[in-house]
mmCIF file of the N, C-alpha and C atoms, coordinates in Angstrom:
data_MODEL
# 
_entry.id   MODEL 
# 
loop_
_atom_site.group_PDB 
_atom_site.id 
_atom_site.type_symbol 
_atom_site.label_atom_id 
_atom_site.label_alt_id 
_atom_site.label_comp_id 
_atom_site.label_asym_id 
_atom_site.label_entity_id 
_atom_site.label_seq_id 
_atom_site.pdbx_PDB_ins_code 
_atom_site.Cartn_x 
_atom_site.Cartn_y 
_atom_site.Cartn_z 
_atom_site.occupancy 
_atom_site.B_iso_or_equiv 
_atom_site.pdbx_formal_charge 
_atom_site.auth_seq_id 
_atom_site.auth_comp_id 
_atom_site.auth_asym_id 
_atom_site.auth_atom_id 
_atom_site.pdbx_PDB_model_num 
ATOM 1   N N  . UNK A 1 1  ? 114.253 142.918 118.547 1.00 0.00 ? 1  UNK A N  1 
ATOM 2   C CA . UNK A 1 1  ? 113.745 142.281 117.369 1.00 0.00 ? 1  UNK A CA 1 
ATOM 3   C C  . UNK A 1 1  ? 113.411 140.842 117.712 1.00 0.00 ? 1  UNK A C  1 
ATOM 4   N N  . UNK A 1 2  ? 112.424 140.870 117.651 1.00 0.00 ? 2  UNK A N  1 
ATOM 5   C CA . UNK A 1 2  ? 111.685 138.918 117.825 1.00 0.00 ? 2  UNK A CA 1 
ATOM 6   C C  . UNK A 1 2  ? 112.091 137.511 116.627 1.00 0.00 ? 2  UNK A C  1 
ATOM 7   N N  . UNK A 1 3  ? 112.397 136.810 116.828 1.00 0.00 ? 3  UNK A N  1 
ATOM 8   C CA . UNK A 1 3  ? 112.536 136.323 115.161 1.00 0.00 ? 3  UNK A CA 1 
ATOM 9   C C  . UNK A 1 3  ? 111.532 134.880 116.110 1.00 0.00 ? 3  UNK A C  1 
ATOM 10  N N  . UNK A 1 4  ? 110.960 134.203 115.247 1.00 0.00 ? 4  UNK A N  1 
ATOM 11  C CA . UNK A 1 4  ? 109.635 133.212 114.747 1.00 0.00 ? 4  UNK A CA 1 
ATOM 12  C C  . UNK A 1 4  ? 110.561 132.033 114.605 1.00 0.00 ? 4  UNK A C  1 
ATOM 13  N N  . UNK A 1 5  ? 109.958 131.073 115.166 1.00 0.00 ? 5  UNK A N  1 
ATOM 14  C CA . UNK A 1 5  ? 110.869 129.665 114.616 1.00 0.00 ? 5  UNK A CA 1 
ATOM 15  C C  . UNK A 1 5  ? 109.827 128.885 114.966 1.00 0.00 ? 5  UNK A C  1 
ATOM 16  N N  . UNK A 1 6  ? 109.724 128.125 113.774 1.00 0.00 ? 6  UNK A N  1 
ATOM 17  C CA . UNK A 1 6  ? 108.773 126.850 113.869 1.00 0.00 ? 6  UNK A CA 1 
ATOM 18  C C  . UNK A 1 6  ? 109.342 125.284 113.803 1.00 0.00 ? 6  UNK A C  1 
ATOM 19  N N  . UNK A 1 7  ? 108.749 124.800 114.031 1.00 0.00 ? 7  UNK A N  1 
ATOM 20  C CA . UNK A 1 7  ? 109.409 123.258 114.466 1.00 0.00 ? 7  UNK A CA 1 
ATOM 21  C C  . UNK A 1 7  ? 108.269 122.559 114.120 1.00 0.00 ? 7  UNK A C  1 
ATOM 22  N N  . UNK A 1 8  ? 108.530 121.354 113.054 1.00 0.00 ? 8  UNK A N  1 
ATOM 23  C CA . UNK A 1 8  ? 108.161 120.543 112.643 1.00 0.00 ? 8  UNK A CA 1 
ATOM 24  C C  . UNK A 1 8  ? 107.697 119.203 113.273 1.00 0.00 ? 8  UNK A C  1 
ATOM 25  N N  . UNK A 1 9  ? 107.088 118.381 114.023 1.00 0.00 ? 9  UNK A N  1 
ATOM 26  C CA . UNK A 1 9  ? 107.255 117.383 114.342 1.00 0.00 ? 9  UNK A CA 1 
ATOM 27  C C  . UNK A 1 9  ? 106.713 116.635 113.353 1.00 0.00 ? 9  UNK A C  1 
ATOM 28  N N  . UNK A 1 10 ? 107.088 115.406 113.092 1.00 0.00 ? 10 UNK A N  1 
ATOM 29  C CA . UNK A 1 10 ? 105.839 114.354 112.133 1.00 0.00 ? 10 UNK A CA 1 
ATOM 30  C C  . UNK A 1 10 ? 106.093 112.928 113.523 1.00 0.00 ? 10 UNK A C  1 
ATOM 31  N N  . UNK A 1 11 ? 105.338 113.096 113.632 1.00 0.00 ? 11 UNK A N  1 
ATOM 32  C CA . UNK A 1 11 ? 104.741 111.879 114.451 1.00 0.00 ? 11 UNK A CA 1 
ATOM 33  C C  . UNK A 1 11 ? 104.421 110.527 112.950 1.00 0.00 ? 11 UNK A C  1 
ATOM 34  N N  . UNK A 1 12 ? 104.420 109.164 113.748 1.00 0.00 ? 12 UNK A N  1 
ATOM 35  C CA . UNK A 1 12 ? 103.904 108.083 113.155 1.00 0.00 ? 12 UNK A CA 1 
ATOM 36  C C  . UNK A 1 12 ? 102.856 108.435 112.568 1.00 0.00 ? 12 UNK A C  1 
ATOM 37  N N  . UNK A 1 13 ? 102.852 107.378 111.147 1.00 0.00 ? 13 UNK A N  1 
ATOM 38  C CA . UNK A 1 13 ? 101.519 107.844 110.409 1.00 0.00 ? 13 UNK A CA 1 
ATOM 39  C C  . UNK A 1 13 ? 100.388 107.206 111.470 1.00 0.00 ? 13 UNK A C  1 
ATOM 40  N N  . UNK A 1 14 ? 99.200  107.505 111.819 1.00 0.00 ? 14 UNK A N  1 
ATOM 41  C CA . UNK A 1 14 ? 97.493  107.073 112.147 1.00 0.00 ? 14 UNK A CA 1 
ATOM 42  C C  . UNK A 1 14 ? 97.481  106.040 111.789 1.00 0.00 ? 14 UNK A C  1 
ATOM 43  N N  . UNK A 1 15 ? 96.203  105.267 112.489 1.00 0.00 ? 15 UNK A N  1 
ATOM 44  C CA . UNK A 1 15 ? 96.127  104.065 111.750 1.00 0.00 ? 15 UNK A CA 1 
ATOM 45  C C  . UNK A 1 15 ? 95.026  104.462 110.425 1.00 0.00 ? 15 UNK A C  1 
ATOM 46  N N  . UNK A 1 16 ? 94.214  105.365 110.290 1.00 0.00 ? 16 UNK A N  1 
ATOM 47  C CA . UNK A 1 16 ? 94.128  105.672 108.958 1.00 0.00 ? 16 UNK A CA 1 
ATOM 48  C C  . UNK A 1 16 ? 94.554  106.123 107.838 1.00 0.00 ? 16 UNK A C  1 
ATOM 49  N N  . UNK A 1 17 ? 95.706  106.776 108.188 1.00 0.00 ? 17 UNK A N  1 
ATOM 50  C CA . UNK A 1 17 ? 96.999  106.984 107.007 1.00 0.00 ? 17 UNK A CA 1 
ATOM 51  C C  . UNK A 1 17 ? 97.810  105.393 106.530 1.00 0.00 ? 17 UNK A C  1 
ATOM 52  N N  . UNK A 1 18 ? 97.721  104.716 107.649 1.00 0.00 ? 18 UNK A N  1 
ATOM 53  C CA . UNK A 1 18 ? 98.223  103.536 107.575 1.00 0.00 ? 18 UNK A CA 1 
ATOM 54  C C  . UNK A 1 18 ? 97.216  102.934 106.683 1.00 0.00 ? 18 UNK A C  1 
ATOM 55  N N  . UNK A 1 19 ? 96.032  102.789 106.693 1.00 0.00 ? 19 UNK A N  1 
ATOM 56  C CA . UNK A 1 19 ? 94.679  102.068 105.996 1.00 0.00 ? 19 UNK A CA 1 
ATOM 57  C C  . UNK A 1 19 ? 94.812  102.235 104.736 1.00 0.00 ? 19 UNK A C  1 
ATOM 58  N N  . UNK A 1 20 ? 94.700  103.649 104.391 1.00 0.00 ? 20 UNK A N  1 
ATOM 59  C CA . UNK A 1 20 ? 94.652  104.377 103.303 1.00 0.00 ? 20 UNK A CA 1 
ATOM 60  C C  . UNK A 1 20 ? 95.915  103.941 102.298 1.00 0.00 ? 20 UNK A C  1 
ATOM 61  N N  . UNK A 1 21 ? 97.297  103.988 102.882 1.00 0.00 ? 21 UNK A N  1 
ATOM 62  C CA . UNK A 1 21 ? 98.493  103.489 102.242 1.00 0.00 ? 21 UNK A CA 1 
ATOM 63  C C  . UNK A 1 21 ? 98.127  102.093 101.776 1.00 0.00 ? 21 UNK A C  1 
ATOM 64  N N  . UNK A 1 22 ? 97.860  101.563 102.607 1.00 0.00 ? 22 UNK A N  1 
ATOM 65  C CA . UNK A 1 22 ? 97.501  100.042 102.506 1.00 0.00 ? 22 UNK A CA 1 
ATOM 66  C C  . UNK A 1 22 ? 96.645  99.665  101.083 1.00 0.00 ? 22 UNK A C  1 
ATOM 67  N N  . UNK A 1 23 ? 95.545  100.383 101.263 1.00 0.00 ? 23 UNK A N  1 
ATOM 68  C CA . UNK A 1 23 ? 94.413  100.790 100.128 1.00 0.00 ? 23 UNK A CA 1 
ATOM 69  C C  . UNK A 1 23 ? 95.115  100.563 98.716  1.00 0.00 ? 23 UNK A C  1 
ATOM 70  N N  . UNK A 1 24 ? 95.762  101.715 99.136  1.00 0.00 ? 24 UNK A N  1 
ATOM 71  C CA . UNK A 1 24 ? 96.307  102.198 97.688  1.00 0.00 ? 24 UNK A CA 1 
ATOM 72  C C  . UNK A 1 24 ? 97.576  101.387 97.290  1.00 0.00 ? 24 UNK A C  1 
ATOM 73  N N  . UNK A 1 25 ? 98.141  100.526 97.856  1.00 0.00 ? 25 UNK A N  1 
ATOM 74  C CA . UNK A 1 25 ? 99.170  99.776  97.730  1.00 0.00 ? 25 UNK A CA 1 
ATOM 75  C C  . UNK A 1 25 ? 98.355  98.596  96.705  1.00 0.00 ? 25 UNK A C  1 
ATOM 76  N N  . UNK A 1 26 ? 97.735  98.247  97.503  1.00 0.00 ? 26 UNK A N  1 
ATOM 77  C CA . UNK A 1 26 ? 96.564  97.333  96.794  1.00 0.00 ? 26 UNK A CA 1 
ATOM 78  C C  . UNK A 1 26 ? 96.060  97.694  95.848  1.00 0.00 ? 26 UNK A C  1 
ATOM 79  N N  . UNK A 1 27 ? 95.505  98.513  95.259  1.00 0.00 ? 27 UNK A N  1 
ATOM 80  C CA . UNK A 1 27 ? 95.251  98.646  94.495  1.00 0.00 ? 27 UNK A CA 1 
ATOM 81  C C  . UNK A 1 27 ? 95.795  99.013  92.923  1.00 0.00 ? 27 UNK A C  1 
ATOM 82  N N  . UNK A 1 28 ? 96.993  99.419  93.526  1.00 0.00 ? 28 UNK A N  1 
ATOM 83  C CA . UNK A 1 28 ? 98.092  99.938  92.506  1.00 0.00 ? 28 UNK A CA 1 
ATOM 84  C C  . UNK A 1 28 ? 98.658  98.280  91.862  1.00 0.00 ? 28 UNK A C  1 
ATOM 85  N N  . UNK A 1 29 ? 98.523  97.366  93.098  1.00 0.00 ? 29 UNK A N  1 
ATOM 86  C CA . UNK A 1 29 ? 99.267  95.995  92.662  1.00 0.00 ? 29 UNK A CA 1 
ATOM 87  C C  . UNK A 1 29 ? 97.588  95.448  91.448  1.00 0.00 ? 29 UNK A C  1 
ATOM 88  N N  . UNK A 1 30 ? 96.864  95.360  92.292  1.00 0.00 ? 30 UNK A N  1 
ATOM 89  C CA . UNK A 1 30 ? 95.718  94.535  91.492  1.00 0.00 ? 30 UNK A CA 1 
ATOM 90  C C  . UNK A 1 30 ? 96.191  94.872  89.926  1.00 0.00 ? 30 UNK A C  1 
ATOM 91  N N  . UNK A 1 31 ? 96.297  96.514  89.572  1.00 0.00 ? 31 UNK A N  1 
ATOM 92  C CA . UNK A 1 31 ? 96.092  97.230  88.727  1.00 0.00 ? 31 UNK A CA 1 
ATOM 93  C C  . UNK A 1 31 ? 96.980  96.584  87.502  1.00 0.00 ? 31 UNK A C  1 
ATOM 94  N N  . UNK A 1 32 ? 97.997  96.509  88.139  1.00 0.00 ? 32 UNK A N  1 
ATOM 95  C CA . UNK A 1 32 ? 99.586  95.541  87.398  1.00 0.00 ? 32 UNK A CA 1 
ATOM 96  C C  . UNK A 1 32 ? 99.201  94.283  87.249  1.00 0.00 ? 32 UNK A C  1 
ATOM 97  N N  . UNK A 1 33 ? 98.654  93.798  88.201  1.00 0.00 ? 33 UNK A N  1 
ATOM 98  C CA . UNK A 1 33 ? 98.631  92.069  87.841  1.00 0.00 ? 33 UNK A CA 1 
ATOM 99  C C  . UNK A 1 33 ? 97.584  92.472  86.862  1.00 0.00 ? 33 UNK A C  1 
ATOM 100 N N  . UNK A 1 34 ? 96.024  92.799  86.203  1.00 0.00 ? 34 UNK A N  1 
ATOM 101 C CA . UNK A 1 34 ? 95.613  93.327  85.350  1.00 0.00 ? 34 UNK A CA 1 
ATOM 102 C C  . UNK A 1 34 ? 96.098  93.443  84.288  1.00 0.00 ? 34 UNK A C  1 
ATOM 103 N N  . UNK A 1 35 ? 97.027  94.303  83.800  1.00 0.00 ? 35 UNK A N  1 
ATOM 104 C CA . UNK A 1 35 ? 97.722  94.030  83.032  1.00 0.00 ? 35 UNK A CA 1 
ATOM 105 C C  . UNK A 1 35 ? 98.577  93.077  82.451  1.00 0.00 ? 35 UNK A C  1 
ATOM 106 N N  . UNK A 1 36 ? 98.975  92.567  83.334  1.00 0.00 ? 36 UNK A N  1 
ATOM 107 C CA . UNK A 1 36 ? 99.832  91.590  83.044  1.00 0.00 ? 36 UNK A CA 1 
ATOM 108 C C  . UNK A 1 36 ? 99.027  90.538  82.656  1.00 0.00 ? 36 UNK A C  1 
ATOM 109 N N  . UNK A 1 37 ? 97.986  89.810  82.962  1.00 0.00 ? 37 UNK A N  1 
ATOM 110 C CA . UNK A 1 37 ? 96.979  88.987  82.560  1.00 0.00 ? 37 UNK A CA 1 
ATOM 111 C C  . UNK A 1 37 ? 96.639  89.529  81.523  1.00 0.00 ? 37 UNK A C  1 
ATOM 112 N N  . UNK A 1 38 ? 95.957  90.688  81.140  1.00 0.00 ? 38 UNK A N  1 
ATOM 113 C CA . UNK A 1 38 ? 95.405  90.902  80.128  1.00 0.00 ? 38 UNK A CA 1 
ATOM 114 C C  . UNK A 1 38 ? 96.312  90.425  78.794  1.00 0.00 ? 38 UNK A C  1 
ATOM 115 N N  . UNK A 1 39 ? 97.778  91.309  79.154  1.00 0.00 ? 39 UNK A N  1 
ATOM 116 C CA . UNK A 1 39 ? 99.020  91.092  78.165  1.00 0.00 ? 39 UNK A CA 1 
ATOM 117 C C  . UNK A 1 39 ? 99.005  89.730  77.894  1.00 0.00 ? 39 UNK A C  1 
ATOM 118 N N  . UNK A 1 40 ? 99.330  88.719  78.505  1.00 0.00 ? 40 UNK A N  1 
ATOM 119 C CA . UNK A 1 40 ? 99.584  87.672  78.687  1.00 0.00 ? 40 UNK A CA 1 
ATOM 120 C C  . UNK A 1 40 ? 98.754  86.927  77.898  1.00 0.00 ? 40 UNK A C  1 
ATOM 121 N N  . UNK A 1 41 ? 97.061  86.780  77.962  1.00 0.00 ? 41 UNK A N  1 
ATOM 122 C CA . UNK A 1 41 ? 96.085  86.515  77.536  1.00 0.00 ? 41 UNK A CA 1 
ATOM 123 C C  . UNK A 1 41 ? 96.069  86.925  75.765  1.00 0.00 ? 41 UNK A C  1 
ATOM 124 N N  . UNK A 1 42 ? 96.397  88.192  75.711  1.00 0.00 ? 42 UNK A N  1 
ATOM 125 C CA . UNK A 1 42 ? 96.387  88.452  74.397  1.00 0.00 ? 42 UNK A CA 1 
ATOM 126 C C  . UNK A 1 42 ? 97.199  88.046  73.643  1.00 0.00 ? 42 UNK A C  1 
ATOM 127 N N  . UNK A 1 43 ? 98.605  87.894  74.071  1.00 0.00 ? 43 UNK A N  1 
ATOM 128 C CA . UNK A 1 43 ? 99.670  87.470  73.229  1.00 0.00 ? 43 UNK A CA 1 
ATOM 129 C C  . UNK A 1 43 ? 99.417  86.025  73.425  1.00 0.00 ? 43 UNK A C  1 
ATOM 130 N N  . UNK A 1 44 ? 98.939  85.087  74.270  1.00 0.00 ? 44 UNK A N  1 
ATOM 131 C CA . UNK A 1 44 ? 98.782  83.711  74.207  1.00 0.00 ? 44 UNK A CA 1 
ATOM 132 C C  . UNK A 1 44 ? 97.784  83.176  72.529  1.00 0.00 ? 44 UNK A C  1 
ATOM 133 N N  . UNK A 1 45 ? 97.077  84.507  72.543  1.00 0.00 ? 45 UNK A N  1 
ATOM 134 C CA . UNK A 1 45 ? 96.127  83.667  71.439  1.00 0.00 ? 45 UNK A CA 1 
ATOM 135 C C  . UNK A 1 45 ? 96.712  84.244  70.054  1.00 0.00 ? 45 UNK A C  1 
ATOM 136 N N  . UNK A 1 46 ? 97.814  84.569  70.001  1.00 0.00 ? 46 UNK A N  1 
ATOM 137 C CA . UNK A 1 46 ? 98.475  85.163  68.945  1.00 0.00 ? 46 UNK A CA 1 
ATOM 138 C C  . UNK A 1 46 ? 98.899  83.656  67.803  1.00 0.00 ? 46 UNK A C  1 
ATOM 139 N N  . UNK A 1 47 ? 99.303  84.029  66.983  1.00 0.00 ? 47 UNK A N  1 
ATOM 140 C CA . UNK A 1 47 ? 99.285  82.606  66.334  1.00 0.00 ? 47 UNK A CA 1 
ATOM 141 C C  . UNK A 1 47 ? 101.219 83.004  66.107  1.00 0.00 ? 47 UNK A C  1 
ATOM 142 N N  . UNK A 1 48 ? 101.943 81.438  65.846  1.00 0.00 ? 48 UNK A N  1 
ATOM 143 C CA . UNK A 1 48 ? 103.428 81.390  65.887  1.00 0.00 ? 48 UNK A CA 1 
ATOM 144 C C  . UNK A 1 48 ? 103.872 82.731  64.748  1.00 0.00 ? 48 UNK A C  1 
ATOM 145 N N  . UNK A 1 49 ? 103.182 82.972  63.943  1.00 0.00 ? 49 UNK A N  1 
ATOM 146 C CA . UNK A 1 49 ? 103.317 83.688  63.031  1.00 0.00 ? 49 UNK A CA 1 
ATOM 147 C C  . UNK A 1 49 ? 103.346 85.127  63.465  1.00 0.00 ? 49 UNK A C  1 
ATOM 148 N N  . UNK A 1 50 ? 102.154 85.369  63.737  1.00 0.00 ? 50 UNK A N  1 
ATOM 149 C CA . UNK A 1 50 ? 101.769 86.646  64.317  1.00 0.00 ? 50 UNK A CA 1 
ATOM 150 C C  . UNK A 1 50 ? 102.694 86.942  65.362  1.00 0.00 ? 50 UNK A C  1 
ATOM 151 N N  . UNK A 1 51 ? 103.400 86.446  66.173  1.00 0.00 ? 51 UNK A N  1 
ATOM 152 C CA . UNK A 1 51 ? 104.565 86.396  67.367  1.00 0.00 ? 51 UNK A CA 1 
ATOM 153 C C  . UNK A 1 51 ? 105.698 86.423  66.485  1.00 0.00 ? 51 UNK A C  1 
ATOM 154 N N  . UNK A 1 52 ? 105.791 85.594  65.669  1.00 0.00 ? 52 UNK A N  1 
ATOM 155 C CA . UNK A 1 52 ? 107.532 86.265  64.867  1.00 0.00 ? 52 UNK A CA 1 
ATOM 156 C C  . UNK A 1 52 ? 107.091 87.366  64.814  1.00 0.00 ? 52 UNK A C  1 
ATOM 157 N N  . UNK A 1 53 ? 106.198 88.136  63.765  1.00 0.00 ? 53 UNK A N  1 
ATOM 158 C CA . UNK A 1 53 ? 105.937 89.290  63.246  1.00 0.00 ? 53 UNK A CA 1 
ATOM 159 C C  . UNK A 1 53 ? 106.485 90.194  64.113  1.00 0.00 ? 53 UNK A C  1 
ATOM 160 N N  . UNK A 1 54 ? 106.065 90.122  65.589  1.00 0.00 ? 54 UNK A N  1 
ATOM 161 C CA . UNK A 1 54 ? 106.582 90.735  66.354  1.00 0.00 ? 54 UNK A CA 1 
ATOM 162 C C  . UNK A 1 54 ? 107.689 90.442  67.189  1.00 0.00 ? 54 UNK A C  1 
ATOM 163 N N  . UNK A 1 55 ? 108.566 89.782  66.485  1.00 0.00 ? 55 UNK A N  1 
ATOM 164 C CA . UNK A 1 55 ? 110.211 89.743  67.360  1.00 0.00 ? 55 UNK A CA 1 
ATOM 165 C C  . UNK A 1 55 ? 109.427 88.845  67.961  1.00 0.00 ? 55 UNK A C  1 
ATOM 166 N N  . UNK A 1 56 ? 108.853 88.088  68.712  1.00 0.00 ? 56 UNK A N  1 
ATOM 167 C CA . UNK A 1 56 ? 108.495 86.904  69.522  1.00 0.00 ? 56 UNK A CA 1 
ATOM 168 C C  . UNK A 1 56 ? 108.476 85.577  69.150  1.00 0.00 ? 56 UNK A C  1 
ATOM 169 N N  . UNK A 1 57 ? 108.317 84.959  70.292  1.00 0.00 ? 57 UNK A N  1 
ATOM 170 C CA . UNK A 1 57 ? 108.259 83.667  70.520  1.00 0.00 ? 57 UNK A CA 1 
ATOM 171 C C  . UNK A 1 57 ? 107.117 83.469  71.271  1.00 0.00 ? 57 UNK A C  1 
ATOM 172 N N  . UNK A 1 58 ? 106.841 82.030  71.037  1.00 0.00 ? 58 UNK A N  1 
ATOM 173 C CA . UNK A 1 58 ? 105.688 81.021  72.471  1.00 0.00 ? 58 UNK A CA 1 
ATOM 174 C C  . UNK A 1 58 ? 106.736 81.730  74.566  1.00 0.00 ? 58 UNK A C  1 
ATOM 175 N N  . UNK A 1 59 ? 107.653 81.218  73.928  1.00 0.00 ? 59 UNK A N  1 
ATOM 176 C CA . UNK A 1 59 ? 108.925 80.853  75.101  1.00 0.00 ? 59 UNK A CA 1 
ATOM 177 C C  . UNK A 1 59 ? 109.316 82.410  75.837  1.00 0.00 ? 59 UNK A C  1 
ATOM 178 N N  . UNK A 1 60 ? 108.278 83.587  75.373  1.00 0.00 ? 60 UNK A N  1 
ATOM 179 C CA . UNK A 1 60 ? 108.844 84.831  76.047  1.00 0.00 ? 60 UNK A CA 1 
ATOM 180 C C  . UNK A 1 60 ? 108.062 85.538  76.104  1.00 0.00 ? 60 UNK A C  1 
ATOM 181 N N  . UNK A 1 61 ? 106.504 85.140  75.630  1.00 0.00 ? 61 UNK A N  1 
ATOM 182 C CA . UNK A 1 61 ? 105.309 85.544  75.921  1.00 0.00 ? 61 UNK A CA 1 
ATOM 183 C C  . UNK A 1 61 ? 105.180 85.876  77.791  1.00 0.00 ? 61 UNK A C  1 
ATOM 184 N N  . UNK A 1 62 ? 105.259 84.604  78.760  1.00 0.00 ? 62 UNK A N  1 
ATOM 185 C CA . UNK A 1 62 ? 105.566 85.279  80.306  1.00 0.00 ? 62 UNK A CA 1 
ATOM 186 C C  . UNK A 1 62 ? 106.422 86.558  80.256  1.00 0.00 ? 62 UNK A C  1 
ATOM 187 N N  . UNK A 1 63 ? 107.536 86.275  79.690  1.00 0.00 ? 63 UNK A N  1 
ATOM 188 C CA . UNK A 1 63 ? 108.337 87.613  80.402  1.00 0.00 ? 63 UNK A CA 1 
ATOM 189 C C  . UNK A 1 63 ? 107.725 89.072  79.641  1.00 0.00 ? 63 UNK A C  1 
ATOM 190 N N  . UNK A 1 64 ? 107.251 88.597  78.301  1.00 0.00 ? 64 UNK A N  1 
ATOM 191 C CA . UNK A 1 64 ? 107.390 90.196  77.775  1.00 0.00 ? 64 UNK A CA 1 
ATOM 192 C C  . UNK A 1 64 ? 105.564 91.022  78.618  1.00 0.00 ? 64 UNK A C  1 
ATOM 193 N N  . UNK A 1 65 ? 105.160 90.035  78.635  1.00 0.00 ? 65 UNK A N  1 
ATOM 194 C CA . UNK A 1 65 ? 103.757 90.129  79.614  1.00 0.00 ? 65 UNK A CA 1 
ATOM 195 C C  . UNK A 1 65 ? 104.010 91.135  81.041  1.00 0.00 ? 65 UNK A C  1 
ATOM 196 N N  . UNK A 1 66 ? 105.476 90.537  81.672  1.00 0.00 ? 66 UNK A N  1 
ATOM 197 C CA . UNK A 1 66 ? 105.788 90.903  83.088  1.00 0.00 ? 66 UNK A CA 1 
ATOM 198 C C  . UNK A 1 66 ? 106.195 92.215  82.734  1.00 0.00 ? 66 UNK A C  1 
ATOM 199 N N  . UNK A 1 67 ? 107.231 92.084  81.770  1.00 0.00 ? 67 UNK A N  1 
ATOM 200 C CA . UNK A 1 67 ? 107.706 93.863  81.763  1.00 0.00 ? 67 UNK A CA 1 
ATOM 201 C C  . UNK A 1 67 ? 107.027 94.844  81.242  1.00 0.00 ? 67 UNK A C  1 
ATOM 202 N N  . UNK A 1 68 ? 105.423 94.232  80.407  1.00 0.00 ? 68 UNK A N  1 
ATOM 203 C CA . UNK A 1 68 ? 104.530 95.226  80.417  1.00 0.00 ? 68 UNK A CA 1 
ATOM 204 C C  . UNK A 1 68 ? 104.138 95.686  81.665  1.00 0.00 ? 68 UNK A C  1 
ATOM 205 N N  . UNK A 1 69 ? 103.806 94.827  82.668  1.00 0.00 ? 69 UNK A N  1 
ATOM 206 C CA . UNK A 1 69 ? 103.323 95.222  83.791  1.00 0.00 ? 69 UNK A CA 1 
ATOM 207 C C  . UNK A 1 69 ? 103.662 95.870  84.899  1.00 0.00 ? 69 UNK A C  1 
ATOM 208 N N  . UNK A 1 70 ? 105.216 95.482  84.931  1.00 0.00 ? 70 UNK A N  1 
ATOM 209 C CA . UNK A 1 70 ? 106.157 95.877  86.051  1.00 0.00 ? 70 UNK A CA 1 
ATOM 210 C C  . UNK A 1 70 ? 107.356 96.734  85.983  1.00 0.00 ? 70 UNK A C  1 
ATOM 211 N N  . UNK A 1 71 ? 107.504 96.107  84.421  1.00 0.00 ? 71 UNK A N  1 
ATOM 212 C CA . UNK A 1 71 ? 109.104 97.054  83.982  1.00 0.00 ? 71 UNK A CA 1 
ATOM 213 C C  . UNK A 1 71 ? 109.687 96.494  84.202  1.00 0.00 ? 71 UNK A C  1 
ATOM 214 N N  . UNK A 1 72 ? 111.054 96.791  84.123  1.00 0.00 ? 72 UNK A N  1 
ATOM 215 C CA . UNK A 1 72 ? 112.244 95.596  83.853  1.00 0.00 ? 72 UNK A CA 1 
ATOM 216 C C  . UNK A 1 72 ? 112.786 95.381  85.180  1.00 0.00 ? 72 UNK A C  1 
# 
């Protein structure tokens, strides 16, 4: 009776797997900072009022901007 055995190697990623990671690393970040500007931008032109309304402040507009973007 024969039995089959296969063996796996993974070698280092290519330098185009490497490129490609790279790519997409980048792009995933742009994507966040995006957001986070956008957030940021919108709640800046909010008026003191309109920011209570929503549990906010001037003073937490940065952070609540960041954890749209990034998470906590």
């Amino acid at each position: 009776m024969d039995m089959a055995f296969t063996t796996s190697i993974r070698t280092a990623p290519s330098f185009f797997e490497g490129l490609v990671a790279l790519k997409n690393e980048l792009v995933e970040r742009r994507a966040k900072y995006n957001v986070y500007r956008t957030t940021l931008n919108e709640l800046q032109y909010l008026s003191g009022r309109e920011l209570a309304d929503l549990g906010m402040t001037r003073g937490n507009i940065k952070s609540v901007a960041y954890e749209a973007a990034y998470g906590k």
